[in-house]
Each structure stands twice: as C-alpha cells, then as structure tokens.
SERO-4910 file (N, C-alpha, C, O; in steps of 0.05 Angstrom, whole numbers):
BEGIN
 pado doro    nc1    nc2    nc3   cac1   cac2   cac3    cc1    cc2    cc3    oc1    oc2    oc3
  Unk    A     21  -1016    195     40  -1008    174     25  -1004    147     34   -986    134
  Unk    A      4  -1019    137     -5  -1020    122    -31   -992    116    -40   -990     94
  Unk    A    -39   -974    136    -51   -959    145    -37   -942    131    -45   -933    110
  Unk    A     -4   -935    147     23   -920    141     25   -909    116     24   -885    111
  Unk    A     28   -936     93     34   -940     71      9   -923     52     14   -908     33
  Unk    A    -16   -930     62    -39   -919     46    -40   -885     48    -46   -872     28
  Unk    A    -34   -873     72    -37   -857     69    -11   -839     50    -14   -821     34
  Unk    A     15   -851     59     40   -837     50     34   -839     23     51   -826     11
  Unk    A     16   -851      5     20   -852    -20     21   -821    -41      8   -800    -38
  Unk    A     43   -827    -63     48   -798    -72     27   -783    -86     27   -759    -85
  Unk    A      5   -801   -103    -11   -787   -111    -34   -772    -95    -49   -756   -104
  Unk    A    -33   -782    -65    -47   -773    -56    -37   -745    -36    -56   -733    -25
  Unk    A    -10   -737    -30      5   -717    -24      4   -704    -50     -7   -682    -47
  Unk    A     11   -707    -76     -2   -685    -90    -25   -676    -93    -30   -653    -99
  Unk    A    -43   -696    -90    -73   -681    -93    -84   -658    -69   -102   -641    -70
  Unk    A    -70   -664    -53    -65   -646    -22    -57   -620    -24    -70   -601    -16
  Unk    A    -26   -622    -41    -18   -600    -45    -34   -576    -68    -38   -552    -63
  Unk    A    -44   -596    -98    -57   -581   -112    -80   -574    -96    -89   -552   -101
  Unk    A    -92   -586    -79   -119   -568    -67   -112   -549    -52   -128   -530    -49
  Unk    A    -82   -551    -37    -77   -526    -21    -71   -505    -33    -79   -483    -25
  Unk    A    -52   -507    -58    -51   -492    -75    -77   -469    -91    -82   -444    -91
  Unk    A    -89   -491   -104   -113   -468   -111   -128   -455    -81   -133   -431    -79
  Unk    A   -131   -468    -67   -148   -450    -43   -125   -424    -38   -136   -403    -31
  Unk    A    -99   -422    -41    -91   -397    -30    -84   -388    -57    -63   -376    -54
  Unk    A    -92   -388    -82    -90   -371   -103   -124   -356   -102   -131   -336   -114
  Unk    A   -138   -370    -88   -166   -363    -87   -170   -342    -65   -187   -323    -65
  Unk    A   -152   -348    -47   -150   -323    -27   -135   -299    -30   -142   -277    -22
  Unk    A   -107   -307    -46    -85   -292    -48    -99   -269    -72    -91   -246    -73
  Unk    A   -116   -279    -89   -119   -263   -116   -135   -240   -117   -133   -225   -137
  Unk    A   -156   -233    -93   -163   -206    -79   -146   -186    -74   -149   -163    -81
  Unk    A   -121   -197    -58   -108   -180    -45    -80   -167    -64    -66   -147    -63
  Unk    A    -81   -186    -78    -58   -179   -109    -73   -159   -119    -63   -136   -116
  Unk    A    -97   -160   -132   -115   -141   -147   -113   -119   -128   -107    -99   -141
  Unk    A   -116   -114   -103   -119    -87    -92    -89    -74    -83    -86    -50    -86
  Unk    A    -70    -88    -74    -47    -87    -91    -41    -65   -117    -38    -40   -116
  Unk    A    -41    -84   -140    -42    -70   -168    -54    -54   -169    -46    -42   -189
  Unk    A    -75    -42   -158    -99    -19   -165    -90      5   -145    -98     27   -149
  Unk    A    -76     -1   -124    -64     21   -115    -34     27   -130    -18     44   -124
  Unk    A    -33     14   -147     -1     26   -153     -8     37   -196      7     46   -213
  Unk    A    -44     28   -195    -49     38   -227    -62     62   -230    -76     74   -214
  Unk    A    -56     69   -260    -70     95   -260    -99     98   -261   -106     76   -270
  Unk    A   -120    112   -257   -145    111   -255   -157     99   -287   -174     82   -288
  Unk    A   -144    111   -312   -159    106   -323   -156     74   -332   -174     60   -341
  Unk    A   -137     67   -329   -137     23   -327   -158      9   -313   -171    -11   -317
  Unk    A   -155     35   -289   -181     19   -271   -214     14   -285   -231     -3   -290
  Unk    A   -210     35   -287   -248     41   -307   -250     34   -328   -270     33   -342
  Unk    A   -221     25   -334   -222      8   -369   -241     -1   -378   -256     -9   -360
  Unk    A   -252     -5   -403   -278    -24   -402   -268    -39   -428   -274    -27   -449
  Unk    A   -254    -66   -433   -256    -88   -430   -233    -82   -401   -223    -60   -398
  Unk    A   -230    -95   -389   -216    -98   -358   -186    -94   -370   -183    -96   -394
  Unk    A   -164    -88   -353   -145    -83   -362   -124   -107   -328   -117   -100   -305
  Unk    A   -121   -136   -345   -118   -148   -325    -85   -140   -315    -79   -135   -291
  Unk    A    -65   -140   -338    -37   -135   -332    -38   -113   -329    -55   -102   -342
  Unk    A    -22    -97   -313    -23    -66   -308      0    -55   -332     16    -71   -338
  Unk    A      1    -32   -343     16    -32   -370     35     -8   -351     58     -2   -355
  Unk    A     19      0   -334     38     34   -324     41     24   -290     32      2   -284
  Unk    A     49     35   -278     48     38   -249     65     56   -245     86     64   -254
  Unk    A     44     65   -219     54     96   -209     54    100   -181     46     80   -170
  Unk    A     62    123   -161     55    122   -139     46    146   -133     50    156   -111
  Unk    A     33    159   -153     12    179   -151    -10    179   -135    -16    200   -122
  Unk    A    -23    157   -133    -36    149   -122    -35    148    -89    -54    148    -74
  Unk    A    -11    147    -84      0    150    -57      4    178    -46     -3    186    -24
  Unk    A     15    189    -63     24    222    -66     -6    233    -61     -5    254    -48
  Unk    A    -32    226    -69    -43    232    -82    -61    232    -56    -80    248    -55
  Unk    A    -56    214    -34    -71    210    -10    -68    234     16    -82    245     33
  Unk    A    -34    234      3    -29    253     27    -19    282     17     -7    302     23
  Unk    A    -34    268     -4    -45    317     -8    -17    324    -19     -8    345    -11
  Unk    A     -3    309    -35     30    316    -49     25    324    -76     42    337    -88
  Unk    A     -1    315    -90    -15    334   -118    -29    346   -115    -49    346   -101
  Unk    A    -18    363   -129    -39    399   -137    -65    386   -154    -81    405   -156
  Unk    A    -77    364   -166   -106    366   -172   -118    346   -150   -138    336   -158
  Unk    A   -110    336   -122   -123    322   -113   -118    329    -76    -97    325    -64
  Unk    A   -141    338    -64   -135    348    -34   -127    316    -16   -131    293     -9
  Unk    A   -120    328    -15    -96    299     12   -131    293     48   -147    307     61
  Unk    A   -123    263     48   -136    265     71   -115    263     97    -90    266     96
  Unk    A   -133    258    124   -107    263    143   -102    231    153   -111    221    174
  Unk    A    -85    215    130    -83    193    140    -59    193    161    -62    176    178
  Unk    A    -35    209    166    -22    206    180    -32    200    218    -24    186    237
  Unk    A    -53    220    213    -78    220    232    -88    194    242    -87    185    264
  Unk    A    -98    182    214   -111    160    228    -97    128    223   -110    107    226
  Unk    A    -74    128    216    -52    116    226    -44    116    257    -43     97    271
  Unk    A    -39    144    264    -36    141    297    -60    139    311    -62    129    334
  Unk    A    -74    148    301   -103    125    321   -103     96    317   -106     79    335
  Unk    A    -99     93    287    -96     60    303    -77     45    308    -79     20    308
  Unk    A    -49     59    315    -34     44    322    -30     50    356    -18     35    371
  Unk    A    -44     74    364    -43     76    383    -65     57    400    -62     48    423
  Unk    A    -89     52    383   -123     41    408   -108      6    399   -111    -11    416
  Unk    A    -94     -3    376    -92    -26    378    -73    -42    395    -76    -64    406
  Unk    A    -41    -20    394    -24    -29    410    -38    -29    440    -36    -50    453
  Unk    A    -53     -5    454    -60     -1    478    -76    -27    490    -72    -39    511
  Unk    A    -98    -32    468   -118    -49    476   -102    -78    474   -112    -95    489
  Unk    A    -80    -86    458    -70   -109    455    -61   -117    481    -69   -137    492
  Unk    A    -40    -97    493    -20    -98    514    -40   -103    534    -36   -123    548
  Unk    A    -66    -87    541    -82    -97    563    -89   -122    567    -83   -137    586
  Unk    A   -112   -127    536   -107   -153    527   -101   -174    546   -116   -187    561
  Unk    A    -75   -175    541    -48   -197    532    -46   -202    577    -46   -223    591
  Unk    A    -45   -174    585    -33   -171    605    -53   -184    625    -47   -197    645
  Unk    A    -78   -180    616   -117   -192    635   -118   -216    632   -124   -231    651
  Unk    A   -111   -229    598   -116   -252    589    -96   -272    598   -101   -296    602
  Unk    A    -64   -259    604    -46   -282    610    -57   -291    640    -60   -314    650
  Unk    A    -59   -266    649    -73   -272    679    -96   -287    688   -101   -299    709
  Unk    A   -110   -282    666   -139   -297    665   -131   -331    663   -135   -350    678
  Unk    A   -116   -329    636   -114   -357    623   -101   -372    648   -114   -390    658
  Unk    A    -71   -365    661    -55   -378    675    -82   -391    710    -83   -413    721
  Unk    A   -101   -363    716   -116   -381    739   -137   -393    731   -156   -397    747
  Unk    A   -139   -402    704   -159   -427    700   -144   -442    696   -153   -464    700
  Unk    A   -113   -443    686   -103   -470    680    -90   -479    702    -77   -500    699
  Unk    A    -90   -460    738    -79   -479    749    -87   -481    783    -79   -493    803
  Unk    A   -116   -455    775   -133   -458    802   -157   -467    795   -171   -468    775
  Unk    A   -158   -476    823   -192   -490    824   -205   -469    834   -193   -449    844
  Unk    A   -233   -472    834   -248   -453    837   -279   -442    843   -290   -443    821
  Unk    A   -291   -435    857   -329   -439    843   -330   -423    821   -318   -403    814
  Unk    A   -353   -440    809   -362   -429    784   -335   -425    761   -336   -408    743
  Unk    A   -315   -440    765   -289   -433    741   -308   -449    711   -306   -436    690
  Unk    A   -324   -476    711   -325   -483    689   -348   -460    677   -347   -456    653
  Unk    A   -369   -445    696   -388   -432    688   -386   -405    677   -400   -390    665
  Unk    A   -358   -404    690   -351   -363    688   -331   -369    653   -328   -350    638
  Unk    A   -318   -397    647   -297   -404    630   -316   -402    600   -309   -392    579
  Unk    A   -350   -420    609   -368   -413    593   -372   -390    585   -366   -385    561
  Unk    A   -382   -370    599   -394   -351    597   -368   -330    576   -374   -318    555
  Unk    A   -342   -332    589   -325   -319    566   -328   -337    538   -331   -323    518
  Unk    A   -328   -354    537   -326   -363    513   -345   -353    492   -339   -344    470
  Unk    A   -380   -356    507   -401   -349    503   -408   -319    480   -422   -316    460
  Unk    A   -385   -298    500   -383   -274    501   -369   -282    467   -387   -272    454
  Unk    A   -358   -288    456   -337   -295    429   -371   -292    408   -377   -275    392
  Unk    A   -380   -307    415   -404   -319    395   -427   -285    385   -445   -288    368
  Unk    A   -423   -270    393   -434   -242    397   -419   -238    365   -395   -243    362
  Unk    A   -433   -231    347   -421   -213    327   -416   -181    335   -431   -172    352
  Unk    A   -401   -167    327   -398   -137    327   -423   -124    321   -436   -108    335
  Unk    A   -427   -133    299   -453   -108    285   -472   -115    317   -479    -95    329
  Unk    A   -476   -135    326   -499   -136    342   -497   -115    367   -514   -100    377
  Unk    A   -477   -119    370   -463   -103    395   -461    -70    388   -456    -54    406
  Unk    A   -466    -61    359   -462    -26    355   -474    -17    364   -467      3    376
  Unk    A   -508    -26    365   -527     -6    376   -534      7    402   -542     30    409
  Unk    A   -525    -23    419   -534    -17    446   -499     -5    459   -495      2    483
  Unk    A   -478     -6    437   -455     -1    455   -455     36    446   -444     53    458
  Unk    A   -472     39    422   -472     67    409   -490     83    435   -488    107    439
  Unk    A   -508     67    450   -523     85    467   -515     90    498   -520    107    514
  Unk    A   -503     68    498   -484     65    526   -461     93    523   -459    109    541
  Unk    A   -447     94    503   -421    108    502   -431    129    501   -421    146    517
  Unk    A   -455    140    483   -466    163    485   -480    176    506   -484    200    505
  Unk    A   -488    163    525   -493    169    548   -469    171    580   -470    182    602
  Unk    A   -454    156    567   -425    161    587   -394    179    574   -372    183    584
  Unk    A   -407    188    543   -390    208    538   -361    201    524   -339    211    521
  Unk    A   -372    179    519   -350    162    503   -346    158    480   -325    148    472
  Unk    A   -368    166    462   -360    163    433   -341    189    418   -336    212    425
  Unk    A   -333    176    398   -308    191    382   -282    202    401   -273    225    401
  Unk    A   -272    174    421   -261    177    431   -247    151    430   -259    130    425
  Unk    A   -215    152    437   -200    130    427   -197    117    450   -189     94    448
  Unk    A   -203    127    478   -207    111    503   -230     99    502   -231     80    518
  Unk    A   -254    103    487   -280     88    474   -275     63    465   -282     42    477
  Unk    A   -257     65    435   -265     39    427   -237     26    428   -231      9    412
  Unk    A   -215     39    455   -194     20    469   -215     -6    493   -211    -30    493
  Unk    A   -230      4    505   -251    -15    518   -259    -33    511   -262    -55    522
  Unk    A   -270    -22    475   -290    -42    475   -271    -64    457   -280    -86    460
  Unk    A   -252    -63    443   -230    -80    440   -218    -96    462   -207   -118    460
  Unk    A   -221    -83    478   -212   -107    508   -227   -114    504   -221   -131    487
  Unk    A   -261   -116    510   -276   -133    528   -272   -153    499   -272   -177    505
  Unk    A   -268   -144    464   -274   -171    452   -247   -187    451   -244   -211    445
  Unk    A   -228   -169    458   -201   -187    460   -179   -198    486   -156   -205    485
  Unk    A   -199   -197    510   -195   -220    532   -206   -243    530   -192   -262    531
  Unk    A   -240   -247    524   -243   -278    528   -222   -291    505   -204   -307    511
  Unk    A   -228   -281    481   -205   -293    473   -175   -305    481   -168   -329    481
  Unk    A   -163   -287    485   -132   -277    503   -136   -293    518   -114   -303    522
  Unk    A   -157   -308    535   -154   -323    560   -161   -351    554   -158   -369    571
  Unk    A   -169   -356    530   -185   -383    522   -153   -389    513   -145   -410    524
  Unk    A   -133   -376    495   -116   -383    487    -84   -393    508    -68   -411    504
  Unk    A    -87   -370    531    -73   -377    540    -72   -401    559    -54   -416    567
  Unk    A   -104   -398    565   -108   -418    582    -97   -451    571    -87   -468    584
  Unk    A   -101   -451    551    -90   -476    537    -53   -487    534    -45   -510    536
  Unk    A    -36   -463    527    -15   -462    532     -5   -470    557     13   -487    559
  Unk    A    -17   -459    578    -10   -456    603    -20   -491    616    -12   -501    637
  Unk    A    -32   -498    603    -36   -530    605    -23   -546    603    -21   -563    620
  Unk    A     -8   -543    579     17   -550    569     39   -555    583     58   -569    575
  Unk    A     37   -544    604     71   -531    617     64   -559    643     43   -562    656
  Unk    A     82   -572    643     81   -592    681     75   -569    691     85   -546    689
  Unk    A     60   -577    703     64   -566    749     82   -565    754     92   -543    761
  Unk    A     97   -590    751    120   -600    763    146   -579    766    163   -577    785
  Unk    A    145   -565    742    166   -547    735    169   -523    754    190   -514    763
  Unk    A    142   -512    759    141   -485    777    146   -501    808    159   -490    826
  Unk    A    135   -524    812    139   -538    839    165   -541    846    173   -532    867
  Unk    A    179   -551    830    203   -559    831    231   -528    837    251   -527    850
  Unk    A    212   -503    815    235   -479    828    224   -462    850    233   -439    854
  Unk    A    205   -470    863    194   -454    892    213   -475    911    223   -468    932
  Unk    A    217   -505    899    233   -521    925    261   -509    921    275   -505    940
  Unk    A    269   -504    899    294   -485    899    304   -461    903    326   -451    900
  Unk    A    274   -451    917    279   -423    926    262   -406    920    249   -391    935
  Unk    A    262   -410    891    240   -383    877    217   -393    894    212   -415    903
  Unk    A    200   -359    895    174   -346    903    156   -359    882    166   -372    863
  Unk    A    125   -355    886    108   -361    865    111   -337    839    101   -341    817
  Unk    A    124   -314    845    112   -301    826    142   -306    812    143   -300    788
  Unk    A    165   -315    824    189   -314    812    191   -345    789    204   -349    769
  Unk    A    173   -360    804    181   -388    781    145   -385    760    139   -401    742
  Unk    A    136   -372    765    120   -358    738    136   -345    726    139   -354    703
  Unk    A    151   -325    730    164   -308    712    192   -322    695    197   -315    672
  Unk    A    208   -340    708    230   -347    699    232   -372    695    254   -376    684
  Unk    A    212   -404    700    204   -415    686    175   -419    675    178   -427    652
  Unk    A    150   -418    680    135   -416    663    122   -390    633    110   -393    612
  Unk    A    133   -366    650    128   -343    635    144   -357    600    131   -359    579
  Unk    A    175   -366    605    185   -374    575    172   -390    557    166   -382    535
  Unk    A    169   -411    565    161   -435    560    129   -428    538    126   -434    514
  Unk    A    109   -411    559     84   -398    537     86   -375    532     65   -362    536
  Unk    A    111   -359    520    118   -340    511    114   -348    478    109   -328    465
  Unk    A    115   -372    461    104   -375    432     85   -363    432     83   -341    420
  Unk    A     60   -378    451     33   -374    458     26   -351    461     12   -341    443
  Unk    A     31   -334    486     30   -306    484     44   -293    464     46   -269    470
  Unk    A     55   -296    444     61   -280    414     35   -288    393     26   -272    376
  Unk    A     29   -307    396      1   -310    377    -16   -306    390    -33   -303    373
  Unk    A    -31   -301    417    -49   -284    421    -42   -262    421    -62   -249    418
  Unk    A    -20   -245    424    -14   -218    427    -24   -207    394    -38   -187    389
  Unk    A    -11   -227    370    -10   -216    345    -50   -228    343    -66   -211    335
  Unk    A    -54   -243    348    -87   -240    337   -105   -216    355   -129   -209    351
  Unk    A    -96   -211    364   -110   -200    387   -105   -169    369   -124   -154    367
  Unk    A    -83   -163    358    -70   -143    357    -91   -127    323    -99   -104    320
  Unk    A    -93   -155    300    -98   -149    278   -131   -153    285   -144   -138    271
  Unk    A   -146   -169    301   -168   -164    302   -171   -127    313   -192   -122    302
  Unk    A   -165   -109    322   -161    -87    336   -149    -70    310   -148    -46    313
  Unk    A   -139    -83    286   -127    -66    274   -148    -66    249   -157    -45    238
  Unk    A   -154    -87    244   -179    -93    218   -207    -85    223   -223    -84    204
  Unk    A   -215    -78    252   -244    -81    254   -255    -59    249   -249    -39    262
  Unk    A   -273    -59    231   -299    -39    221   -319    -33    235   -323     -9    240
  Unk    A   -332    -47    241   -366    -45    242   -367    -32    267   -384    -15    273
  Unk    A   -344    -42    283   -352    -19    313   -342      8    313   -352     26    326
  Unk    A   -319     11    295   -307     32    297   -323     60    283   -324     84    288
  Unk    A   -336     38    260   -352     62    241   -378     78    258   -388    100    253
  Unk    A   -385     61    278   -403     72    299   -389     89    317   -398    113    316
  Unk    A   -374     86    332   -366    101    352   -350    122    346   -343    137    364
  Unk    A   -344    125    326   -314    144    311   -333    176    292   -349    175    273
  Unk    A   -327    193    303   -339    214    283   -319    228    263   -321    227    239
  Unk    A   -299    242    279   -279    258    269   -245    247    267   -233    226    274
  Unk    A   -237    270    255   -202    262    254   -184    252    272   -161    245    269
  Unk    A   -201    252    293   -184    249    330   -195    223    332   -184    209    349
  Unk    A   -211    214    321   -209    189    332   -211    163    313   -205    140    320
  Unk    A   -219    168    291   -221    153    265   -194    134    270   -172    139    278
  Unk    A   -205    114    262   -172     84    256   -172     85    227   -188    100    216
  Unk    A   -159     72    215   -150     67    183   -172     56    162   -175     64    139
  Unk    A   -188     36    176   -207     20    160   -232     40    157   -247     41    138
  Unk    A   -235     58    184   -254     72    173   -251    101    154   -266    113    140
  Unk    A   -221    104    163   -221    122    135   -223    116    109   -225    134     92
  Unk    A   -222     88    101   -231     81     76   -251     92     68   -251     99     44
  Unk    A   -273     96     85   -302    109     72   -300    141     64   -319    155     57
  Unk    A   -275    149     67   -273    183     57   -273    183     26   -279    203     12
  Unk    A   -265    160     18   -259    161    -10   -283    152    -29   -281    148    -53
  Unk    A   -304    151    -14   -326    157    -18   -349    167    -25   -364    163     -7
  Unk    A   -362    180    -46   -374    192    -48   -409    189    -61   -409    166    -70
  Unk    A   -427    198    -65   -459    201    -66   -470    175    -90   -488    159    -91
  Unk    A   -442    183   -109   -451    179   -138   -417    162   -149   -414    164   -173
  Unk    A   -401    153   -139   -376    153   -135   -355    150   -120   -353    162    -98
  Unk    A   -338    136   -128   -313    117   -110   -292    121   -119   -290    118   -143
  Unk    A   -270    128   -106   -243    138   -112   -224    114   -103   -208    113    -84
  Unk    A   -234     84   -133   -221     68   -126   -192     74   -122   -186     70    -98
  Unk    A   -173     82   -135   -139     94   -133   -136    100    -94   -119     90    -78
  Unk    A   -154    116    -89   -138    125    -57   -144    104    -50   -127     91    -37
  Unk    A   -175     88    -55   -181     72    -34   -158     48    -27   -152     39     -5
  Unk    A   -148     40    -55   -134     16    -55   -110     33    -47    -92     17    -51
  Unk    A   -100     52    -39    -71     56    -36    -72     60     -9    -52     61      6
  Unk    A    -99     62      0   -101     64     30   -104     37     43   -100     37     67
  Unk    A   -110     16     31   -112     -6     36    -91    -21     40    -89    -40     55
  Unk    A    -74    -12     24    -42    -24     20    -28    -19     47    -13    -35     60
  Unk    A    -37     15     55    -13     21     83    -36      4    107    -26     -4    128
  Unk    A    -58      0    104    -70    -19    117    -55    -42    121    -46    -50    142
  Unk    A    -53    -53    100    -43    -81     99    -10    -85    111     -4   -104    124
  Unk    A      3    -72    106     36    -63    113     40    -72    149     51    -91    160
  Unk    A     28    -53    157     40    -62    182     30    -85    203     38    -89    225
  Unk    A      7   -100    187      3   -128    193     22   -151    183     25   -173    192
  Unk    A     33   -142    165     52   -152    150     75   -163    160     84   -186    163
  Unk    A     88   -133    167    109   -120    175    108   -146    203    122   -166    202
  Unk    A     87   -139    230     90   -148    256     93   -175    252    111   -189    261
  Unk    A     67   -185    232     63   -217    226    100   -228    218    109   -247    231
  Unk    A    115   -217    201    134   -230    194    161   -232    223    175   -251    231
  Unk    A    159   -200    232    177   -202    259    162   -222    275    177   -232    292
  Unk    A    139   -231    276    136   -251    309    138   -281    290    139   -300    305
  Unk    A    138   -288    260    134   -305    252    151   -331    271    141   -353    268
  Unk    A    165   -331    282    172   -356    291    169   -361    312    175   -383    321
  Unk    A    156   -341    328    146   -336    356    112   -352    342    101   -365    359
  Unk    A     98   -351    315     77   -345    322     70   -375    311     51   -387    320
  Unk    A     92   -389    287     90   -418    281     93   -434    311     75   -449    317
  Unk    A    107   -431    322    121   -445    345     90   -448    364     81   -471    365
  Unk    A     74   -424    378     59   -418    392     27   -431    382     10   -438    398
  Unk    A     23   -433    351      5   -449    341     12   -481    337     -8   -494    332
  Unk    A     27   -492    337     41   -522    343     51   -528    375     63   -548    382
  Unk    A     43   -509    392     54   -517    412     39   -543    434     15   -543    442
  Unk    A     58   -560    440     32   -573    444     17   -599    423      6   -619    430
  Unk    A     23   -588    395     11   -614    384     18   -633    375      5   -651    363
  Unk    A     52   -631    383     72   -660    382     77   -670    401     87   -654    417
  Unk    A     73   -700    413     85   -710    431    107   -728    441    107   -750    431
  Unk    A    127   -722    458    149   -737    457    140   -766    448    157   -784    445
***
C-alpha cells in the first residue's frame, strides 16, 4: 500500500503530464509550421526577420499546385495521389492477408525451424531502406521492374509482412485455444471457428497492423525515389522533389503538397481510431 501511495502522489502525475506535454509540443510544432506555410503567401515565408503569426492566408498555394493559376504551371498531383493510394492500399491488403496467415501459424503450430524462420523475419525489420536501394535498383532493372507500381507494390510487402506477422502473431496469443476447440466441438470446421470466433476477437489487432503497415507504404521515400522515374509511377512523397529546383525551393507547393500528404493518414488514422487504441492495449490488462 505504501508503494501505491508513493507513486499516486499528485506532484508527481503532474510532472508526468508537463513532460508529456512539452514532448508533443516538440513534435506537434514541425507539423503546425508546414501546415501554416502551405496556407501563406510566399513572401512571409522569405521574410527576413521570420514572420511567426501568419498575417494573410490563402489557398493559392493549393490552386497553385494543380495548375488553377495563370503565373504558375500545375504538377500532376492528381497522378500521384492515385499511385499511392493505389501501391499502398494494394500492398497493405496483401500485407495484412500473408501476415494474418503467417502470424495465426506461429501462434498456434508447432513446427521445424518456427523459432529460426520467426528469427530470420524479424531479422529482415533491422535492414534500413537506403541499404536495400542499390541492390533492389539492380535486381528490378534487370527483371524490368522499375518505374513500375507492381515494383515497389513487392517491395512494400516483403518490408510489410515480417512486420504484419510479428504483430499478429502476438494478438493471436492472446486468444484461448480453448475458444476455437470448444466451436469445432460444436460443429464449426477449422476454417469456420477461425473466422467466426477467433478472426473477431484480433480484428483490433489486425486494424493496427493494417493502419501501420498502410502509412509506412504511404510515407516511404528512399525506395520509392529509386525505383520511380515518371508520372505513372511516382507516389506523393516523391513528388515533393518537383518543387525543386538547381538554385531553389518552392517552399508554398512543397508545404501544400505536404498537407494533402498528411490528410489522408489523418483521415484513415481517425476512422480506425478505436479499432487502433483497442488493438495496441490488447492484451495488456488482466482480468
């Protein structure tokens, strides 16, 4: 009790909160700034003393991307919007569909080699991207795959199953035996008391690997900027580098392109939000 007492103490729940506090004004205050800078006019931006409150806001800047002003040529973001909502949804759904499968026969078959093969995916995680452009830039180029959105739908699987399966596998731990045992004695098939009682039960779980799986595939650079040449296959992050230039940066598009970047992570993150709290706590209370 006395343990209890020390920790519940109030000064020390506020000091908790003020540190959580500044840590997400320290995170949050990037993404406000790029924010504001897509919705200001250029010359605030280049201000020189800084111009921290924005005095105007406009959405010129937006207009301004997709070629709706006469002094500024439009790029083809509509373009590369549907590339990446197409290679991320595609690659997620595979994903989700390899990894539940993966995760569910480690958490409830035995096996040879399951702790060695369970390694080896995990293993596969520890690989940074950049490391992986070079030798994946000469592979694809020799099998005819680069600047193609079936290209870097692949190579998004291969980095978003071990994942997908490390996660599910854990969920799927979670669940009794007992439960699928118990509706095969009532009748159900194996594939029927997977689907109608265990499939629910780590359905949290599979919403937060589906959604991480989904924004790693939607944020990633470093592979895409390699394998991607043209308008057909470019995703969103790498059209950021159009705005680009030798001697010069067209902060305004970049940040307004950043913004429709940011939107539909947004957008998904808030629809699965209780699918996705639920699925990260699952598991870490016990009756």
């Amino acid at each position: 009790m006395s343990r209890q007492r020390t920790i519940e103490k109030p000064w020390q729940r506020w000091l908790i909160r003020l540190g959580v506090l500044v840590a997400m004004v320290i995170l949050c205050v990037p993404g406000v700034w790029v924010v504001l800078t897509a919705f200001r006019p250029n010359i605030e931006i280049l201000a020189r003393p800084a111009v921290w409150i924005p005095k105007e806001l406009t959405l010129n800047n937006f207009k301004g991307i997709f070629g709706l002003l006469d002094t500024q040529q439009g790029l083809p973001v509509a373009q590369y919007f549907i590339n990446s909502i197409v290679i991320s949804v595609t690659s997620t759904v595979v994903a989700i569909v390899i990894g539940m499968a993966g995760g569910y026969a480690f958490a409830r078959y035995r096996f040879k080699g399951k702790g060695a093969l369970f390694l080896a995916f995990m293993l596969s995680r520890t690989v940074p991207g950049v490391a992986l452009s070079l030798p994946l830039f000469i592979l694809w180029a020799r099998v005819g795959l680069i600047d193609t959105p079936f290209g870097l739908i692949l190579v998004y699987m291969a980095v978003n199953i071990p994942f997908t399966i490390w996660l599910t596998d854990g969920f799927f731990r979670q669940i009794p035996v007992d439960l699928s045992e118990a509706a095969q004695i009532d009748g159900c098939t194996r594939w029927q008391a997977f689907w109608k009682v265990e499939f629910p039960l780590a359905r949290s779980g599979l919403a937060s690997a589906a959604i991480f799986a989904f924004l790693t595939s939607w944020n990633e650079y470093a592979l895409a900027s390699q394998l991607t040449r043209t308008t057909a296959s470019k995703t969103m992050p790498v059209g950021l580098m159009d705005f680009t230039a030798q001697f010069t940066v067209d902060w305004t598009g970049m940040s307004a392109m950043a913004v429709l970047i940011i939107i539909p992570a947004l957008v998904l993150t808030f629809i699965v939000q209780k699918h996705l709290i639920a699925g990260l706590t699952f598991g870490g209370v016990k009756g």
